[in-house]
BAMI-724012 format. One line per 4 residues: number of its first residue (from 1); for each residue x, y, z of C-alpha. Coordinates in pm, 1 decimal. Layout:
BAMI-724012
NUM = X/Y/Z; ...
end
This chain:
BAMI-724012
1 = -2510.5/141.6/-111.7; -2723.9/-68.7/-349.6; -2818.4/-412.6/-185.7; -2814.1/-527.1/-553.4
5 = -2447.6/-632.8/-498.1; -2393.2/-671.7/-111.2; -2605.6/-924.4/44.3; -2657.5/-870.5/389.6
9 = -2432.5/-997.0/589.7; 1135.9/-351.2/-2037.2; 1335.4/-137.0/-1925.8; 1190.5/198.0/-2013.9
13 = 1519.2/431.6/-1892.5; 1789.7/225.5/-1943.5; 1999.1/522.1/-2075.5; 2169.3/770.7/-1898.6
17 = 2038.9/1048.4/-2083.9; 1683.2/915.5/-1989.9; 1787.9/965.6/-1675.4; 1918.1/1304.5/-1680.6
21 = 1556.6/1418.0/-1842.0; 1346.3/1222.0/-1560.8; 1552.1/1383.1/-1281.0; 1472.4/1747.9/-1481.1
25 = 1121.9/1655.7/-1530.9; 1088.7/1601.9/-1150.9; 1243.5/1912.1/-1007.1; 936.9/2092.0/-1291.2
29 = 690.4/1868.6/-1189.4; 502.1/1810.8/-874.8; 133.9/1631.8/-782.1; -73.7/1812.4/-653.6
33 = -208.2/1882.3/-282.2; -490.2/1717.4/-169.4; -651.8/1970.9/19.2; -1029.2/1924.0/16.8
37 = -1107.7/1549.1/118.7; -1294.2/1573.1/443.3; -1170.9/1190.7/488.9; -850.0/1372.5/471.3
41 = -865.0/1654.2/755.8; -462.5/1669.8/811.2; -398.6/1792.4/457.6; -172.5/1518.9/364.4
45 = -1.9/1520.4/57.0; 159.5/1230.5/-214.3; 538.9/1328.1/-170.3; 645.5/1637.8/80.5
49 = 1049.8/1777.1/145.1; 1010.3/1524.6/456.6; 1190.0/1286.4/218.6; 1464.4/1520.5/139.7
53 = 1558.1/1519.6/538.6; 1817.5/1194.1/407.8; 1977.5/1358.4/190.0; 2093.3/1693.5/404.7
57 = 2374.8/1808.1/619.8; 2297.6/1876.8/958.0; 2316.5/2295.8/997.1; 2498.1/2402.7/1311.8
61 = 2254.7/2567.3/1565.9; 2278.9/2926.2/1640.3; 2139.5/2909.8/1978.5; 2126.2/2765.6/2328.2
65 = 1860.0/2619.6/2481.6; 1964.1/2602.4/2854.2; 1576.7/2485.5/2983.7; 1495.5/2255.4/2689.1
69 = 1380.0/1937.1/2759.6; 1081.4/1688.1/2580.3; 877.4/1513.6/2807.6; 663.9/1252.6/2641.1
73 = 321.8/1119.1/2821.2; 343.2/841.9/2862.1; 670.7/746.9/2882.1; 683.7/395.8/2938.5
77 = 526.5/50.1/2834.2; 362.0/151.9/2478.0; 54.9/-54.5/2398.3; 31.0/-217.0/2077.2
81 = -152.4/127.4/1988.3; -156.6/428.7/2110.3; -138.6/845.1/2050.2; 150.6/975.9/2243.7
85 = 174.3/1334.4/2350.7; 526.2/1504.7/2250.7; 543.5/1810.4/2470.9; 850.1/2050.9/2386.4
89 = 949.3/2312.2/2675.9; 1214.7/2521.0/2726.6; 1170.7/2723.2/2404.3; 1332.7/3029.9/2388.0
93 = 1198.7/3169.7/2053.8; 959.2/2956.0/1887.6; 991.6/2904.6/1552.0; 784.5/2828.5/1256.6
97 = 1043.8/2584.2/1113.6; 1071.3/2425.3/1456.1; 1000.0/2069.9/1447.2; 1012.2/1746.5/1613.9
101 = 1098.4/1358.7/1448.4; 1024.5/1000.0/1562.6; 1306.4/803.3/1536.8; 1334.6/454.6/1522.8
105 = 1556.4/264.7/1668.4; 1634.2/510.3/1971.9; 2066.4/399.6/1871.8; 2022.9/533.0/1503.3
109 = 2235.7/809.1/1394.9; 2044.7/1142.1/1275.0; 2404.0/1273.3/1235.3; 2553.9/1345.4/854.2
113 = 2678.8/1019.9/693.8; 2974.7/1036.8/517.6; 2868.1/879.7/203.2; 2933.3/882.4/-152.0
117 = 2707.5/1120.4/-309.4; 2574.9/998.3/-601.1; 2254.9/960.4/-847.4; 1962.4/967.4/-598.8
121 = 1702.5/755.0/-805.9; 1759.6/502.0/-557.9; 1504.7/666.1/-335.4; 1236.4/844.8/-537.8
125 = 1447.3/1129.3/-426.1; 1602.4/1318.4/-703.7; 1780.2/1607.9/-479.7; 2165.1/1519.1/-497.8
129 = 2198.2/1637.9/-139.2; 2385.6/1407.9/163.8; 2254.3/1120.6/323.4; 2108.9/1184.8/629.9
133 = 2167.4/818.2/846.8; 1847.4/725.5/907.3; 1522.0/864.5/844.6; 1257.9/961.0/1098.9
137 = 923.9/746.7/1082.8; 745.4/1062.3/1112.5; 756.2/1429.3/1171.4; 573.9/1726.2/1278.8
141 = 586.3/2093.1/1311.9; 533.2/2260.0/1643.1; 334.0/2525.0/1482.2; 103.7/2217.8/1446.7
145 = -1.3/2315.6/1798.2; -188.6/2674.1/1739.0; -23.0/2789.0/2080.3; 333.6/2752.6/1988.4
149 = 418.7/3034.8/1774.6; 205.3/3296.0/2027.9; 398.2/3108.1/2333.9; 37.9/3117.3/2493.6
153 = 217.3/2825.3/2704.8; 519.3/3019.9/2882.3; 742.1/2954.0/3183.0; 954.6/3229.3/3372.5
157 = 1269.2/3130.8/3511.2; 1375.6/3472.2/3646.8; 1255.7/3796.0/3724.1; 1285.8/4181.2/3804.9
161 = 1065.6/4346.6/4013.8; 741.8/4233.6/3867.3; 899.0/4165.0/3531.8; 976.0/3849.1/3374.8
165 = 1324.0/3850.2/3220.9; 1364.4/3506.6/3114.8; 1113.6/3339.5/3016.5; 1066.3/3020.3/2788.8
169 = 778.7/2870.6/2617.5; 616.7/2522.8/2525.9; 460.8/2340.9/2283.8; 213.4/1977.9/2240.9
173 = 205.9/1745.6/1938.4; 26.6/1418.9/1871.5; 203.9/1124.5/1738.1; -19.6/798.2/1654.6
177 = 224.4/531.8/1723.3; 165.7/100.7/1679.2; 351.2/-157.7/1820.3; 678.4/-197.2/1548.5
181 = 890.2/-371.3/1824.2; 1169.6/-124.3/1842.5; 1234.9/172.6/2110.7; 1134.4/513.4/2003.2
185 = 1270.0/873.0/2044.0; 1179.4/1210.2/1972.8; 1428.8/1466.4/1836.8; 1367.9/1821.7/1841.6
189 = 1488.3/2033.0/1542.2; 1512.5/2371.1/1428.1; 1559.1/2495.0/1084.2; 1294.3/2334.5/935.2
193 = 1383.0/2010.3/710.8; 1615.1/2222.5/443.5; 1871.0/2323.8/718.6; 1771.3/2109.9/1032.6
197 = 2006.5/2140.3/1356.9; 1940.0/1897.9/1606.5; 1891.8/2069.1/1894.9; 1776.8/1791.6/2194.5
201 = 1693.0/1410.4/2172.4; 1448.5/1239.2/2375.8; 1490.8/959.4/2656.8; 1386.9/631.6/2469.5
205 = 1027.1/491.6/2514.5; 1014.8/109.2/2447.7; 691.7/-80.6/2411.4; 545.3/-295.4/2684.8
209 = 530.0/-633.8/2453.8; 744.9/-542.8/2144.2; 725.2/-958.4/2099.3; 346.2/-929.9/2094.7
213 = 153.2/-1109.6/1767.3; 17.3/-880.8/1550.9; -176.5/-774.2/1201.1; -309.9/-1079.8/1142.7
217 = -428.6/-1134.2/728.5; -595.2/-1382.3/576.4; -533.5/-1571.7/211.9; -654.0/-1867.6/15.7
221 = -408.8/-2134.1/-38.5; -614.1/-2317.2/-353.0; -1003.8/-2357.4/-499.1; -1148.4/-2547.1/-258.6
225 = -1226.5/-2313.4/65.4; -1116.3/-2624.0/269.2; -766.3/-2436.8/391.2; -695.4/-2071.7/462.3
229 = -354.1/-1919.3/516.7; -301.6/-1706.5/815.6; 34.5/-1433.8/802.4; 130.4/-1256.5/1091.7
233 = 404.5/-1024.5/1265.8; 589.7/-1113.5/1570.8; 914.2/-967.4/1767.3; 938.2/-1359.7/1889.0
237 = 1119.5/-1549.4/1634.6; 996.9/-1851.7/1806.9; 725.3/-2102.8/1639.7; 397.5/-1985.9/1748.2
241 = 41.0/-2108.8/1679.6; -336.5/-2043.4/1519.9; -606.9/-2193.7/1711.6; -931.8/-2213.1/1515.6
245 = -1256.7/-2405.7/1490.6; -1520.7/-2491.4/1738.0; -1265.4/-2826.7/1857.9; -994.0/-2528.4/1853.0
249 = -807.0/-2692.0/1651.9; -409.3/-2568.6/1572.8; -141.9/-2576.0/1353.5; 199.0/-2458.2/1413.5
253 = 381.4/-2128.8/1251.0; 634.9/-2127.1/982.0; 879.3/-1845.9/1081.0; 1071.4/-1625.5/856.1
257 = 1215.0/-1275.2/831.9; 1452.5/-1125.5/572.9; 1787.1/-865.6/622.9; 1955.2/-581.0/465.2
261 = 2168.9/-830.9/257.7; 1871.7/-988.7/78.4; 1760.2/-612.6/-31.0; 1869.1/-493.7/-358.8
265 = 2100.3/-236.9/-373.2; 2163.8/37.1/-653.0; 2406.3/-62.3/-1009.1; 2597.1/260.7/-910.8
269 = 2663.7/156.9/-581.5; 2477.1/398.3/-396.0; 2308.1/216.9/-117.5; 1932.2/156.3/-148.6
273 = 1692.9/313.8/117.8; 1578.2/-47.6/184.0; 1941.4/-126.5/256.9; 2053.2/173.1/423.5
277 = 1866.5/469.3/609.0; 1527.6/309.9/545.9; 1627.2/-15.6/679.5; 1352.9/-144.7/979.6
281 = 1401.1/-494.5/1149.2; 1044.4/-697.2/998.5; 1053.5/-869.9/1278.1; 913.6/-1257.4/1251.2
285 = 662.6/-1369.5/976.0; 467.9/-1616.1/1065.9; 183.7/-1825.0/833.0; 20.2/-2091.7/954.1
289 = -223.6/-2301.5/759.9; -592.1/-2376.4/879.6; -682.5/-2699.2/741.4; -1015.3/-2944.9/741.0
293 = -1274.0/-2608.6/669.5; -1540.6/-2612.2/499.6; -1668.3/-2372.9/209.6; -1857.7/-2073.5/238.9
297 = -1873.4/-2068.4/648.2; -1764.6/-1897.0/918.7; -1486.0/-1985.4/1211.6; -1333.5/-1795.9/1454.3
301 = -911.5/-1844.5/1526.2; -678.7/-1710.4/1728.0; -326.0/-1660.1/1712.4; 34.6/-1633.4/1961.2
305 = 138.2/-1866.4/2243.8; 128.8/-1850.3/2625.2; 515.6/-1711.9/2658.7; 458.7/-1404.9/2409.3
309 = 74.0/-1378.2/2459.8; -234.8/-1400.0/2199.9; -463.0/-1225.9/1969.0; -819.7/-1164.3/2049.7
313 = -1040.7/-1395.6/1892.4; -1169.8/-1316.4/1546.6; -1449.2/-1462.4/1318.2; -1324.4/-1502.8/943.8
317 = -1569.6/-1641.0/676.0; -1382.9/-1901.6/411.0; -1406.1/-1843.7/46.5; -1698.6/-2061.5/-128.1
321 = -1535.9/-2335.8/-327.7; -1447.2/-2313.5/-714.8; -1743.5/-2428.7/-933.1; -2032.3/-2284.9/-699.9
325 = -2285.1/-2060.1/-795.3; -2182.8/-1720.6/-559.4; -1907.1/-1540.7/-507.8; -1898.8/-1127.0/-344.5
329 = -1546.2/-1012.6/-351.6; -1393.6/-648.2/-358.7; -1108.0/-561.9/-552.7; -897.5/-230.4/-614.3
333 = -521.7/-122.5/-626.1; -231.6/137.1/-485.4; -361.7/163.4/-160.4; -55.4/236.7/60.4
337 = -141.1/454.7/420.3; -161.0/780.3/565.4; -94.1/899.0/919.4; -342.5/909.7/1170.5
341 = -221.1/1239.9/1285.5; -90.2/1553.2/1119.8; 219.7/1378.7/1097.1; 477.9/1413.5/734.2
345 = 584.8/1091.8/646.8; 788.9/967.0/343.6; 526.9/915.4/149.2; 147.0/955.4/197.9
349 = -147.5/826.5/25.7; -430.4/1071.9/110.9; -741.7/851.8/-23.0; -586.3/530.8/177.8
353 = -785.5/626.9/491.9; -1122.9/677.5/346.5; -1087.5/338.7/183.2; -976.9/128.4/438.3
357 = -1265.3/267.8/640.8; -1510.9/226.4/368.4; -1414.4/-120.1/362.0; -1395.9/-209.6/726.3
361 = -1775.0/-121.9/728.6; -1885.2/-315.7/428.1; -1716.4/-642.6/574.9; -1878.3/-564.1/920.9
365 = -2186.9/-516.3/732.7; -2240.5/-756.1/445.1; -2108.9/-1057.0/290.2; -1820.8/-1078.4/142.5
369 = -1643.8/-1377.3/28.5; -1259.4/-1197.5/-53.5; -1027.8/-898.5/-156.6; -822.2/-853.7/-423.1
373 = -532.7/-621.2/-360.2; -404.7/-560.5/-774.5; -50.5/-428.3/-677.3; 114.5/-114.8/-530.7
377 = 43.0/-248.1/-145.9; 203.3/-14.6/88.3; 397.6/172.6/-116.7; 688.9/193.6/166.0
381 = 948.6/148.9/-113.4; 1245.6/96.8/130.3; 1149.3/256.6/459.5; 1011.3/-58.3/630.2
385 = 864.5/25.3/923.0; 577.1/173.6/697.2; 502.5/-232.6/593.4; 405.6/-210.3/971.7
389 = 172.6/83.4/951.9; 14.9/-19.2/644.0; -46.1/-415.1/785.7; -219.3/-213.6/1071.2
393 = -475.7/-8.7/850.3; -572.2/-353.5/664.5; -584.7/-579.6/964.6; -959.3/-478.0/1021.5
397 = -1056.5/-641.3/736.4; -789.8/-884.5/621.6; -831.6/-1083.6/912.6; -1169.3/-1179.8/825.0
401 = -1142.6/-1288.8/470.2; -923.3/-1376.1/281.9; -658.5/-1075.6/126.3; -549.2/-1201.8/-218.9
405 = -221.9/-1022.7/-389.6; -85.0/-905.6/-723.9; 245.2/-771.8/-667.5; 319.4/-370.0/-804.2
409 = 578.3/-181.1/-933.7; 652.3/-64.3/-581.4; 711.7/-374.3/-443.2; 923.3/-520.5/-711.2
413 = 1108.6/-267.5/-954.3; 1477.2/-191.2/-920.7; 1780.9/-205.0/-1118.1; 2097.6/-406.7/-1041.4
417 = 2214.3/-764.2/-1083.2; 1985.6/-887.3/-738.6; 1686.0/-732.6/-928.9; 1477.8/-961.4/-1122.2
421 = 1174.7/-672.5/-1231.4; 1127.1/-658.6/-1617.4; 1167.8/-259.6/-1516.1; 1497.8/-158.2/-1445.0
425 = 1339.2/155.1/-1266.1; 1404.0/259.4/-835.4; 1012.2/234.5/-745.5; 1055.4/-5.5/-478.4
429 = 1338.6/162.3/-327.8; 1549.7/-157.9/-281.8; 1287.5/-378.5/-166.9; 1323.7/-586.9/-482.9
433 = 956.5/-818.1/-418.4; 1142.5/-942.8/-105.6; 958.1/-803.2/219.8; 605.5/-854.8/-63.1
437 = 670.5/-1185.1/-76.0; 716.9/-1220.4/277.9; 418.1/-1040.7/431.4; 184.2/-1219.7/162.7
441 = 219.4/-1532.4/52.8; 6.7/-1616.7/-291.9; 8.2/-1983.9/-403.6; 236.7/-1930.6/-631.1
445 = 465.1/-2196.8/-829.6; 769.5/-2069.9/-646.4; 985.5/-1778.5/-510.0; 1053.3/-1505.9/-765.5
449 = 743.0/-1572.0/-940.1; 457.9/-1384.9/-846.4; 183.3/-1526.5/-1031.4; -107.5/-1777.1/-995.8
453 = -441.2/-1885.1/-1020.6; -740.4/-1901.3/-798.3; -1075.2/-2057.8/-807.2; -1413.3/-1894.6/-607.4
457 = -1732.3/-1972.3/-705.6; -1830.1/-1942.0/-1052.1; -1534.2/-1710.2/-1099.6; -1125.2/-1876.7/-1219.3
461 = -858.5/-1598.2/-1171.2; -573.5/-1577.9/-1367.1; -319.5/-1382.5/-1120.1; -62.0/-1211.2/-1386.1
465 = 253.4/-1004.3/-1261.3; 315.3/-731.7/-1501.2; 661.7/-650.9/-1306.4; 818.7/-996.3/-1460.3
469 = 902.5/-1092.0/-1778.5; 597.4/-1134.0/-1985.8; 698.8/-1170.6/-2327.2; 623.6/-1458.5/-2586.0
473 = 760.6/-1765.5/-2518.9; 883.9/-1654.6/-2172.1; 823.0/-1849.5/-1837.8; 507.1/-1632.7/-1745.9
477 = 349.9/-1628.8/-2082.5; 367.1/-1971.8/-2158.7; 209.1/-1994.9/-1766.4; -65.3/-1749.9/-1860.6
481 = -108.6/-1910.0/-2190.4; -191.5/-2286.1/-2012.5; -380.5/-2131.3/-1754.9; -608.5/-1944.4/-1953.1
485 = -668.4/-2299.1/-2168.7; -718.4/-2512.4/-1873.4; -991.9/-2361.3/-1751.8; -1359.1/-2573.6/-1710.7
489 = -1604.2/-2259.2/-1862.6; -1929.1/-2489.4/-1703.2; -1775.0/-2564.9/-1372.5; -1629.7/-2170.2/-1357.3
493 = -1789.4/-1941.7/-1657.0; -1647.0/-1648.5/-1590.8; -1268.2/-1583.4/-1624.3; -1097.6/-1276.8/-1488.5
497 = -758.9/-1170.9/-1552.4; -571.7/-966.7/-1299.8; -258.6/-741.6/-1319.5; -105.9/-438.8/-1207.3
501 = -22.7/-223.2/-1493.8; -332.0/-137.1/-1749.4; -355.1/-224.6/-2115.7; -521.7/81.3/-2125.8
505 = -580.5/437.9/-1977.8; -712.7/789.9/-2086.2; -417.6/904.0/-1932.2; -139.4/873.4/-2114.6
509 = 117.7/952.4/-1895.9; 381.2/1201.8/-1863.6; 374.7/1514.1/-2120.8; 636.2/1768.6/-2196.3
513 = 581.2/1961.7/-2485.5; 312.0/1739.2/-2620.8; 518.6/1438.0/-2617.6; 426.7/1117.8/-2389.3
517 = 769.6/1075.6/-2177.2; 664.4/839.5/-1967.8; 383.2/603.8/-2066.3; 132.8/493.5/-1848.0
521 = 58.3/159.6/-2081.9; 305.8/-20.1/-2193.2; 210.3/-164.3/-2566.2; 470.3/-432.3/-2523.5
525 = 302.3/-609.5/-2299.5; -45.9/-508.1/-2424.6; 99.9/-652.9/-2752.9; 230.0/-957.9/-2628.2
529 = -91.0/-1054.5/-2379.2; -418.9/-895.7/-2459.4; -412.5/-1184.3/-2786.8; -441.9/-1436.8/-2517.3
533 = -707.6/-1264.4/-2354.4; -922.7/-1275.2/-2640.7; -845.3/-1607.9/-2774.1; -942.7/-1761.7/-2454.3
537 = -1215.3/-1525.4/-2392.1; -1172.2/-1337.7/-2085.3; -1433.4/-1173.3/-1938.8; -1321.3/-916.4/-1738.5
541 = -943.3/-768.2/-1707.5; -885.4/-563.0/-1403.3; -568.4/-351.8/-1353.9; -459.6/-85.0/-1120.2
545 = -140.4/160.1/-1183.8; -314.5/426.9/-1281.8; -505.5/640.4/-997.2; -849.5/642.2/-1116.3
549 = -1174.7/449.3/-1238.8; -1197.3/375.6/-1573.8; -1430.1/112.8/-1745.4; -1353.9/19.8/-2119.2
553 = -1628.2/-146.7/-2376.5; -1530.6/-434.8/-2506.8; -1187.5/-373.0/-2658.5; -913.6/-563.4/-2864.3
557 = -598.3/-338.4/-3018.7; -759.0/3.0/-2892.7; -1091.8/-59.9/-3108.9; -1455.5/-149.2/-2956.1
561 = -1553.6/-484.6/-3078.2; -1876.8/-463.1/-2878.4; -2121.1/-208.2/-2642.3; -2327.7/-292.6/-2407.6
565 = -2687.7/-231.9/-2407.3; -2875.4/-70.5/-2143.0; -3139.7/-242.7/-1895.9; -3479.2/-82.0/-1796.2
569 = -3291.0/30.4/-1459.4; -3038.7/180.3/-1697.0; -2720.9/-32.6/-1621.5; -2507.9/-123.3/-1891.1
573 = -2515.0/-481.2/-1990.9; -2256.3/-640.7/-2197.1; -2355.2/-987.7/-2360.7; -2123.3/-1222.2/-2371.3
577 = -2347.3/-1475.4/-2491.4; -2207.3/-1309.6/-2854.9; -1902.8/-1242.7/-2737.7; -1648.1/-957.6/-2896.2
581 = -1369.6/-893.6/-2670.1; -1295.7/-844.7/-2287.7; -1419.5/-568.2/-2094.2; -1102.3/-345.5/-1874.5
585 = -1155.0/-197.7/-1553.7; -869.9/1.9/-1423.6; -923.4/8.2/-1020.5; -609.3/190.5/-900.2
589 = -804.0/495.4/-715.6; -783.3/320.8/-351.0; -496.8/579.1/-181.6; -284.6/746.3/-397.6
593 = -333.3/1076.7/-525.3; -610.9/1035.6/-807.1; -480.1/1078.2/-1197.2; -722.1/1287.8/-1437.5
597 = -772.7/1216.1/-1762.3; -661.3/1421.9/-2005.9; -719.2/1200.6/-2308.1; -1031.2/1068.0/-2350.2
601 = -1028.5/778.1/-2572.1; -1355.4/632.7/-2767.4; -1329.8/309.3/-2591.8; -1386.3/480.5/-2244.5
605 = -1766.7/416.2/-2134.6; -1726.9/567.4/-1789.0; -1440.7/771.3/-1563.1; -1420.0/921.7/-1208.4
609 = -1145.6/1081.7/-1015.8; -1279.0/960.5/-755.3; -1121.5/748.5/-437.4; -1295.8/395.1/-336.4
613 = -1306.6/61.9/-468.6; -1452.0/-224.9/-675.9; -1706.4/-477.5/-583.4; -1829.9/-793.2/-792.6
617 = -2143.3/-1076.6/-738.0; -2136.4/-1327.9/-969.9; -2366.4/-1624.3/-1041.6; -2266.1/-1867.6/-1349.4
621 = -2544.6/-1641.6/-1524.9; -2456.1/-1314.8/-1407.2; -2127.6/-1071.9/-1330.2; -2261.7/-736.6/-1179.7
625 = -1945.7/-506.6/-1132.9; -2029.3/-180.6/-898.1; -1758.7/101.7/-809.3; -1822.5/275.9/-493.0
629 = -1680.2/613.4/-366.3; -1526.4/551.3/-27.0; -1636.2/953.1/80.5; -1994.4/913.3/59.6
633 = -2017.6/523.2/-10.9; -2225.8/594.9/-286.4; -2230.2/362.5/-580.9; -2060.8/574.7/-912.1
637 = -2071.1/304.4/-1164.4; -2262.5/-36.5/-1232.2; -2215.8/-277.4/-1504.4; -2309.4/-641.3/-1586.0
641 = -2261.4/-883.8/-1814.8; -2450.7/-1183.6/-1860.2; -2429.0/-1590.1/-2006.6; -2640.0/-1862.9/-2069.1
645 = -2500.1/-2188.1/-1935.0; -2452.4/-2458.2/-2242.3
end
């Protein structure tokens, strides 16, 4: 890692028929498995038929299983985190399509639901099979355990002679489970997850403080790194507190939570997986705001009460305040989480591991001032105990700095009157922006609005949200418009704009026959926005979406209007004391399963399919941009461009 940057310490479907061609295009079309990622040692793929488990009919079981039973160790009093052992005995003929779920709630139905079959967009799932009730958190194969299938694990319950003539065997699995406040149980299958029959359900398992406070994040409330607000998740729906500073200081919690009825559900009536099988209780959101810091220094806080319990104490460093000379901040998008076992889930992002990890040790390491998260967060879209596991993965690090937002397509898209996305598309599975909003809360003007600006350093960023309505003259452009024109160029030279969704991309997008189906950019709101970007002269524009690294030149309308030159150390340089046009950085390669490029445009100075993540040090003089692969933390790219101050 190069101590040069880390100091030490539009509706696109509305029509049926488009429809009818995206639901043929996915049955053809599948990513593809991520197989060779040491960071990735349980083979984990993007999608799996784990999600097709909701939408089958339970099969009726051939056999009896007189000596089955699950025992899980241990079986009582979960910690907040902790990797249970599932042992399954009693097996008469194991079974390579044997397999065991985690359900959540222990009371929810894994019978066949008697509802209305009907387009299946609403979940990502485009199999027009039943609705299973509720879906299983995770799920594993016995065969997962090498012995299983060989029965190298046997009982006998009854001889002859010196003969065994009934004999069973037995099986172990792993399950990493955290503390999401409900009960647990295991149910054993057979069948595999095309014609599953529910064979034996486990005694529930509850957790010893399902009320405890936990995953704890971090986020700046305005420009002065005088105030930072702290989020967190609680089964106590009680107000709770932070205590922070050397005094130890506090400042009581603002609670809220959210239901099924403020989810969206689907225009055809077919119920959301946010508002049906997917649902999760959240729990209790708390913030709390830390007030009276000071700039650029470090605290520690802590967080609960005495009736529920508390946090462990934890150092956090606040953002240095708009118009100084230093600012180190990360940034990347589409992160979501993977399973700490060799668990199937609903959906997986393979790279999310590496990069969490990668980041954990560059916080513990070096300094580093904030994190931009550029849409795409967990990527739960409707099953929302993942919001839980994916809070967990960033708590090591978003609970030291501060975790700044832009909200994705799969927290916000969905179609239906409740729906206020720009895309009338299913991405977020019913979640409609509402548990987003919840879980982080940006300074924005107001609900339903997710964008903003932010001051750190020498740096002002302009917060977009691609997922609203960002045409001319609407509420967001004429907001990006002013923003962009207010800013003080000596007090804050260099002005980054953030959004989810690229202007551009060597990937077009979707193909089928030649033809682009489904764009990647969208030239409406490239059309509408990148003007503004150049009028005001943006510096930077960073955008995720798209699952790789890409770095433009200096672009306006898909033409270079400048190159940079390269330095003695041979590091391009772009010059902005001439300045041409703003240079794009599409970050989205932090989880998901990476996106080639299959066409290369002239504007595109540097690529990598590649998982990891963006970092930035600025001065007022200097911007040096540096993408690092999370596998070998080795630096892939470097750029800078430079100023004089007038």
């Amino acid at each position: 890692m190069q101590e040069v940057f880390f100091n030490n310490r539009t509706n696109v479907m509305a029509s049926s028929c488009a429809w009818v061609l995206f639901s043929l295009l996915i049955i053809f079309w599948a990513p593809p498995l991520i197989s060779s990622n040491p960071l990735n040692p349980f083979n984990h793929q993007e999608k799996s038929d784990f999600r097709l488990i909701n939408r089958r009919a339970l099969a009726e079981c051939s056999e009896s299983y007189p000596h089955l039973s699950i025992n899980i160790s241990p079986n009582s009093s979960l910690p907040n985190e902790i990797n249970v052992t599932v042992t399954v005995s009693g097996v008469t003929d194991p079974d390579e399509l044997d397999w065991v779920a985690m359900i959540t709630p222990s009371n929810s139905s894994v019978s066949t639901c008697n509802s209305v079959i009907d387009n299946s967009i609403v979940t990502g799932d485009f199999t027009p099979l039943p609705f299973l009730c509720h879906y299983s958190v995770k799920a594993q194969y016995m065969k997962t355990d090498p012995f299983y299938l060989s029965c190298m694990n046997k009982t006998c319950h009854r001889t002859s002679g010196d003969d065994c003539v009934n004999q069973t065997c037995s099986g172990s699995i792993m399950f990493h489970i955290i503390n999401f406040r409900t009960d647990i149980e295991f149910v054993f299958f057979s069948g595999g997850f095309e014609n599953a029959c529910l064979i034996k359900r486990s005694s529930p398992i509850q957790f010893g403080r399902p009320a405890m406070p936990l995953y704890g994040h971090l986020s700046s409330m305005d420009s002065t790194g005088t105030s930072m607000k702290l989020t967190w998740i609680s089964g106590d729906g009680k107000s709770q507190e932070v205590r922070y500073g050397f005094e130890q200081r506090s400042a009581s919690s603002n609670v809220i939570t959210f239901s099924q009825d403020d989810m969206c559900d689907s225009y055809n009536s077919t119920p959301s997986a946010a508002t049906d099988f997917g649902w999760h209780h959240p729990g209790y959101i708390h913030s709390a705001v830390m007030t009276g810091l000071k700039p650029s220094q470090t605290y520690e806080y802590r967080y609960g009460s005495d009736s529920i319990g508390w946090s462990d104490m934890i150092k956090f460093n606040t953002p240095p305040a708009g118009g100084s000379n230093n600012l180190s901040f990360l940034i990347y998008g589409d992160m979501g989480k993977a399973p700490l076992d060799p668990s199937i889930e609903h959906y997986i992002q393979p790279g999310s591991v590496s990069v969490a990890q990668a980041i954990g040790k560059v916080i513990e390491k070096h300094t580093i001032d904030s994190i931009f998260h550029i849409g795409d967060i967990s990527y739960a879209t409707g099953f929302l105990v993942e919001w839980d596991y994916f809070l967990h993965s960033i708590q090591p690090f978003a609970s030291h700095v501060s975790y700044m937002t832009a909200i994705g397509n799969h927290e916000s898209n969905f179609a239906g009157p409740k729906s206020k996305s720009w895309y009338n598309l299913s991405d977020s599975g019913g979640e409609c922006g509402v548990p987003y909003e919840s879980y982080f809360q940006m300074p924005t003007c107001e609900k339903d609005k997710q964008w903003y600006s932010i001051e750190q350093g020498p740096v002002h960023f302009t917060v977009a949200s691609t997922e609203f309505d960002w045409t001319q003259n609407s509420t967001q452009f004429e907001w990006i418009k002013g923003d962009l024109s207010s800013v003080n160029r000596t007090e804050t030279p260099w002005l980054i704009f953030i959004g989810h969704r690229p202007m551009y991309s060597s990937n077009d997008g979707l193909k089928i026959f030649g033809a682009t189906i489904f764009p990647t950019v969208d030239v409406n709101f490239r059309n509408s926005i990148e003007p503004l970007l150049l009028n005001y002269k943006v510096d930077l524009a960073i955008f995720g979406h798209i699952h790789n690294y890409e770095r433009t030149c200096a672009v306006f309308q898909d033409k270079c209007k400048g190159m940079p030159l390269k330095s003695k150390d041979g590091i391009d340089v772009y010059d902005n004391n001439n300045y041409t046009a703003p240079v794009h950085v599409m970050a989205g390669m932090a989880g998901f399963t990476l996106d080639d490029f299959p066409d290369v445009k002239t504007w595109s100075l540097a690529r990598f399919q590649e998982f990891g993540f963006g970092g930035v040090r600025a001065t007022k003089t200097d911007l040096l941009f540096v993408f690092v692969n999370s596998t070998g933390m080795e630096v892939r790219d470097t750029f800078r461009i430079i100023k004089n101050l007038f």
